[in-house]
TORMAR-137024 format. One record per residue (C-alpha): residue in one letter; chain; z, x, y. Coordinates in nm, 2 decimals, always signed. Example, Ala and Ser with C-alpha at 12.3 -4.5 7.8 and 13.67 -1.06 7.14 Angstrom:
<recs>
  aa  ch      zz      xx      yy
   A   A   +0.78   +1.23   -0.45
   S   A   +0.71   +1.37   -0.11
</recs>
This chain:
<recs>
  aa  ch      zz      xx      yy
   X   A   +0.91   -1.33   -1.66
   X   A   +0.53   -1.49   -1.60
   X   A   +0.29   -1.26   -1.72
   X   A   +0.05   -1.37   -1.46
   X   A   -0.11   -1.01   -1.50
   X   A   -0.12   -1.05   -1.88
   X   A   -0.42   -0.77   -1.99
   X   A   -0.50   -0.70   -1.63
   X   A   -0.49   -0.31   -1.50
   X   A   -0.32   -0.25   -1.16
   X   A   -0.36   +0.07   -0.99
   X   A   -0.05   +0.14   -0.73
   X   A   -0.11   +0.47   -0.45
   X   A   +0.23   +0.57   -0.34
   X   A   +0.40   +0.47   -0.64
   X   A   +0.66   +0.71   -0.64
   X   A   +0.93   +0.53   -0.41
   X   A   +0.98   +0.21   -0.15
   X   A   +0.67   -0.06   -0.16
   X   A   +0.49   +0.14   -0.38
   X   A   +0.77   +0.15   -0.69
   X   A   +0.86   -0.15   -0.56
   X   A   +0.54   -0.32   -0.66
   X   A   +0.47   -0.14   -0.96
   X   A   +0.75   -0.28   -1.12
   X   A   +0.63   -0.62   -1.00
   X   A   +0.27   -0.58   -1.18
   X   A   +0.43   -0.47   -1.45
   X   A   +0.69   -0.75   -1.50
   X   A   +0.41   -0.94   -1.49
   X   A   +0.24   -0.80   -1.76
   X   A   +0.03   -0.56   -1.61
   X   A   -0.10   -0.22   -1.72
   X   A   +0.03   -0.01   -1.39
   X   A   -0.15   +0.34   -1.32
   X   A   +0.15   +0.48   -1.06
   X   A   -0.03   +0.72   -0.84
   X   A   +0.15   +0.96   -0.61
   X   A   +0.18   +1.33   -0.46
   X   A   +0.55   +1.35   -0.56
   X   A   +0.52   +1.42   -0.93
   X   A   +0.93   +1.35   -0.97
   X   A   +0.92   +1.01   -0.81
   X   A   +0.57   +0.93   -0.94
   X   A   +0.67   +0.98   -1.34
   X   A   +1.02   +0.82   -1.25
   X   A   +0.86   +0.47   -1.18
   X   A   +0.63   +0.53   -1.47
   X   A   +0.94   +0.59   -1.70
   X   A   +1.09   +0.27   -1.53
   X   A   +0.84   +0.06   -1.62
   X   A   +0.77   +0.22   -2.00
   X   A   +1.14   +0.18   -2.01
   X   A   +1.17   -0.17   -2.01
   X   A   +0.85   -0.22   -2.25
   X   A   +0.60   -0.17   -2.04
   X   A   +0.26   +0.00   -2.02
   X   A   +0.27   +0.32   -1.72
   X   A   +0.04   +0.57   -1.67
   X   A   +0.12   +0.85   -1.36
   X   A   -0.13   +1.05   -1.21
   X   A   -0.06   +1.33   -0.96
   X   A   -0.30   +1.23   -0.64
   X   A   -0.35   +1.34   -0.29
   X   A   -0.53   +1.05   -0.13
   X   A   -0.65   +1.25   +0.18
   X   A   -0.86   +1.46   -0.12
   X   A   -1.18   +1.25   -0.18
   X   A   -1.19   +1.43   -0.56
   X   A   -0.85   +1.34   -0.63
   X   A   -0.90   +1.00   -0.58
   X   A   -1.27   +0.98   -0.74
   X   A   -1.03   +1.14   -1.10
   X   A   -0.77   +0.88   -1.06
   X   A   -0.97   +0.59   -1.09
   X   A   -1.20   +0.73   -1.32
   X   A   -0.90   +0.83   -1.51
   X   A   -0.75   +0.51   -1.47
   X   A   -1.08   +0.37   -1.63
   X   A   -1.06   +0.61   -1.94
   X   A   -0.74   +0.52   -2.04
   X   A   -0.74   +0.15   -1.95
   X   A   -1.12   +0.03   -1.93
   X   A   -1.10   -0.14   -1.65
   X   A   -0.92   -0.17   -1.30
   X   A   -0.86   -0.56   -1.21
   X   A   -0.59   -0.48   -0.89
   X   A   -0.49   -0.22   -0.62
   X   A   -0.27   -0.17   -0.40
   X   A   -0.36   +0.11   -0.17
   X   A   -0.01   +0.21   -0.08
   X   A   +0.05   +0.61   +0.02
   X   A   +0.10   +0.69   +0.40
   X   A   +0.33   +0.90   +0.61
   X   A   +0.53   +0.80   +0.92
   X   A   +0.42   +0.91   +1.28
   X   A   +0.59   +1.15   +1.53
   X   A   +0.72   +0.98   +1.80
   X   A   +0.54   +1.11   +2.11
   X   A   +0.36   +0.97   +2.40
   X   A   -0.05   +0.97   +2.34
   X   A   -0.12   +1.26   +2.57
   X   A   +0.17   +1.43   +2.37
   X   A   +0.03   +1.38   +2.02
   X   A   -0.14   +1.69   +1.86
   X   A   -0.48   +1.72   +1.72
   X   A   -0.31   +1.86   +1.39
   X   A   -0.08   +1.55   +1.34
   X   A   -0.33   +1.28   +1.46
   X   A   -0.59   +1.37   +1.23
   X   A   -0.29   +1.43   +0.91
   X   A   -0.20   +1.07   +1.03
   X   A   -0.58   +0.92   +0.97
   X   A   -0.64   +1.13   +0.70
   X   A   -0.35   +0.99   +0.47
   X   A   -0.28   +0.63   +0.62
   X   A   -0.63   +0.57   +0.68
   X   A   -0.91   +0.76   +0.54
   X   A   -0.69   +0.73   +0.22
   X   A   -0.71   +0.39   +0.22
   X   A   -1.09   +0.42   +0.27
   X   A   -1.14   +0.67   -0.03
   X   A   -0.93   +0.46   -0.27
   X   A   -1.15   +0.13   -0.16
   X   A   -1.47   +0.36   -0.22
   X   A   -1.38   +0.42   -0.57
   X   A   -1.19   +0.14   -0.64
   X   A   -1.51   -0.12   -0.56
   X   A   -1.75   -0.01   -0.73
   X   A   -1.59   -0.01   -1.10
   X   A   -1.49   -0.38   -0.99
   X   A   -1.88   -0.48   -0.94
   X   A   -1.96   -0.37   -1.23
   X   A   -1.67   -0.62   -1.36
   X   A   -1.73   -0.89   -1.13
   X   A   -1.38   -0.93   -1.04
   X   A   -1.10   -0.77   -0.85
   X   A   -0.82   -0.77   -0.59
   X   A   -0.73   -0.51   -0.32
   X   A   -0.44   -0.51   -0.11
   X   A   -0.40   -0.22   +0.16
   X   A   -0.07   -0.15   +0.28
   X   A   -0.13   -0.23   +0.66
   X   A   +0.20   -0.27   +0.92
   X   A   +0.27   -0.48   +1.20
   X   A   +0.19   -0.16   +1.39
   X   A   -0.11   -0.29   +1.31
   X   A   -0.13   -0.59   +1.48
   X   A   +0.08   -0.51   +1.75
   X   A   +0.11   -0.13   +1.93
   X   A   +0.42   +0.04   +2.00
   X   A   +0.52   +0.30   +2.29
   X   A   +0.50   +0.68   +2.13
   X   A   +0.35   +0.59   +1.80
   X   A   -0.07   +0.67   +1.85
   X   A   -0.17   +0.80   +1.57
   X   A   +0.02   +0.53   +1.33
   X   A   -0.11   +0.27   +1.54
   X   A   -0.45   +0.37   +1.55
   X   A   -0.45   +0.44   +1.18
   X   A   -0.29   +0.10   +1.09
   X   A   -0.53   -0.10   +1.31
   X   A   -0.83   +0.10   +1.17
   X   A   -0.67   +0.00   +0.76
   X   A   -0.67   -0.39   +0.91
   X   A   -1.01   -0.39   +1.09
   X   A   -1.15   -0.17   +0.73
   X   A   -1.00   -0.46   +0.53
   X   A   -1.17   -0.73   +0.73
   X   A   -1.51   -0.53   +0.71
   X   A   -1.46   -0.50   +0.31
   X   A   -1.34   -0.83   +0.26
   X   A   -1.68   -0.95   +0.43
   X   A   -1.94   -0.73   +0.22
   X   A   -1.78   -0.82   -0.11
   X   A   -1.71   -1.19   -0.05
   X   A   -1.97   -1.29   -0.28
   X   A   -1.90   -1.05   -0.54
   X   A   -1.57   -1.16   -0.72
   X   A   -1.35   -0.90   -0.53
   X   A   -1.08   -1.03   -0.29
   X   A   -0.96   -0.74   -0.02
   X   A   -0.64   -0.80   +0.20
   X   A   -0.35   -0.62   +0.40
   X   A   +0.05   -0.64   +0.42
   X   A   +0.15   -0.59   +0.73
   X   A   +0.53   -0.51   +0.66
   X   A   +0.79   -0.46   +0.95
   X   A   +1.06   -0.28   +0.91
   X   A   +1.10   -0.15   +0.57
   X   A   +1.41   -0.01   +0.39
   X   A   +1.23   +0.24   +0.25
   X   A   +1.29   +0.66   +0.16
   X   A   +1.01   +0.68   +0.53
   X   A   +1.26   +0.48   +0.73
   X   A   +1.57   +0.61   +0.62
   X   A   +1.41   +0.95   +0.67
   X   A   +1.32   +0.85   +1.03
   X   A   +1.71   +0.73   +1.08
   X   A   +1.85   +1.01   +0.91
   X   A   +1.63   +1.23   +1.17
   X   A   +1.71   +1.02   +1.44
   X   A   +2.08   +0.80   +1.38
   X   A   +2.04   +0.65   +1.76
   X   A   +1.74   +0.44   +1.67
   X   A   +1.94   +0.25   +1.42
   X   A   +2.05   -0.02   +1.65
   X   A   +1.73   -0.02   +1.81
   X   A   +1.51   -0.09   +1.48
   X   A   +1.73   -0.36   +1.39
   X   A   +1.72   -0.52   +1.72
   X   A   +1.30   -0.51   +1.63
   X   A   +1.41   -0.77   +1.36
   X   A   +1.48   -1.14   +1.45
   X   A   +1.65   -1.20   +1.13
   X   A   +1.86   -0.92   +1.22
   X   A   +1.80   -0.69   +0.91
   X   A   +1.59   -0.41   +0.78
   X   A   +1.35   -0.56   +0.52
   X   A   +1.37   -0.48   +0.12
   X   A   +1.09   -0.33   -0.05
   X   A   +1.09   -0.57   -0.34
   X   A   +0.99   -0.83   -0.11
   X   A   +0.69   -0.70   -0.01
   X   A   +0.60   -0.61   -0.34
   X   A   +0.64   -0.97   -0.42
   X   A   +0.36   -1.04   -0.10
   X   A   +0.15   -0.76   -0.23
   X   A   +0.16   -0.91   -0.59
   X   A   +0.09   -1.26   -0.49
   X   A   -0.19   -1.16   -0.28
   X   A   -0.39   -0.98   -0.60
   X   A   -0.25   -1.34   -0.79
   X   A   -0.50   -1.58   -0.86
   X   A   -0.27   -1.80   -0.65
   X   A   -0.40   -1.64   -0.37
   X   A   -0.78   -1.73   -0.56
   X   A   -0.87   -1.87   -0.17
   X   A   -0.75   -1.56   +0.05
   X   A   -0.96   -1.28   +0.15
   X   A   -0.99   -1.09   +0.48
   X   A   -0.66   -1.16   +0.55
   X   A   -0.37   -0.92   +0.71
   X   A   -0.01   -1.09   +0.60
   X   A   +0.26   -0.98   +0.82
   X   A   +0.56   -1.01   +0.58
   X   A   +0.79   -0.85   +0.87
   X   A   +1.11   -1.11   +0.92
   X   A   +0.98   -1.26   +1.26
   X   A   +0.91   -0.96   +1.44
   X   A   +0.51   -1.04   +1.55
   X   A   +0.63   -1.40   +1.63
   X   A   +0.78   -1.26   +1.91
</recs>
């Protein structure tokens, strides 16, 4: 293991399961201090224990990232305990319905932006300004290729992922000069507890979200924790603004 996050702090939203455990594990093989942030208290104090149970340093905090004073107490808890916050990966979201636009609802378009991208927004709020005071820091948003591409029947998501891509740029921008690096993963198809619960709900799409792959195969989370990971690296010292689709071919198409 390279402790390339040796006495750093990384903050993980969605921690409880898929790219979110996923890359809280990474930070802390690492050597990071990992604050695991989730709704689901089971999953979310699993990947904590994960982490403490290999000899590292976890802290989980129950959060609801659509409520702005949820978020404002993790990361000023997050502060208390560790003094600092050096990384973030602002992870939590929810899948979309599938429904044509004129189909989607009021109630589920504005659940959709409130978690995958006002959540985002409220996490980067917080998260920034104890990194200015610092002078350093790294933010990577979970993103999709949904958000560089659309997609028949998925609006909301869509919408919401572009808005997390364009909010990235926008951030990225203002804090340029500032010692603070923001970025996005666009992932593709994930193996992750969302998808499976999409295939579960629906077994016919199956064949047709493998067919979305060119290298034939749903992706793993761990590997894009390992892009998430990099990206807050200081081997990534040069990259800012920058969506990364990590998504086996499938915009190259």
């Amino acid at each position: 293991m390279t402790e390339t996050f040796k006495s750093k702090v990384a903050l993980v939203t969605g921690g409880s399961s898929g790219i979110g455990r996923a890359t809280a594990l990474a930070f802390a093989q690492r050597g990071a201090r990992v604050v695991v942030a989730d709704l689901g208290v089971e999953g979310g104090e699993e990947t904590a224990s994960l982490i403490q149970n290999t000899g590292g340093e976890a802290l989980f905090i129950q959060t609801d990232v659509a409520q702005a004073n949820e978020i404002e107490h993790l990361v000023g808890k997050t502060v208390e305990t560790y003094g600092q916050l050096d990384c973030a990966l602002n992870n939590a979201g929810i899948a979309g319905d599938l429904s044509l636009t004129a189909d989607c609802s009021e109630e589920h378009w504005n659940r959709v932006m409130s978690i995958n991208l006002r959540g985002v927004w409220l996490c980067m709020k917080h998260e920034l300004p104890q990194m200015l005071k610092q002078g350093s820091g790294a933010i990577v948003n979970t993103a999709s290729v949904l958000g560089l591409v659309g997609i028949i029947g998925q609006a909301a998501y869509v919408a919401a992922k572009h808005g997390v891509v364009g909010l990235t740029k926008t951030a990225a921008l203002e804090y340029a000069k500032s010692g603070i690096r923001v970025n996005a993963v666009c992932p593709g198809v994930i193996q992750t507890p969302m998808v499976e619960g999409v295939i579960n709900a629906q077994p016919e799409l199956t064949e047709g979200l493998l067919a979305l792959e060119p290298v034939g195969r749903l992706g793993k989370p761990e590997e894009i924790a390992q892009t998430a990971v990099w990206l807050c690296s200081d081997a990534a010292s040069f990259v800012t603004g920058h969506s990364m689709a990590a998504d086996g071919g499938y915009t190259a198409q």
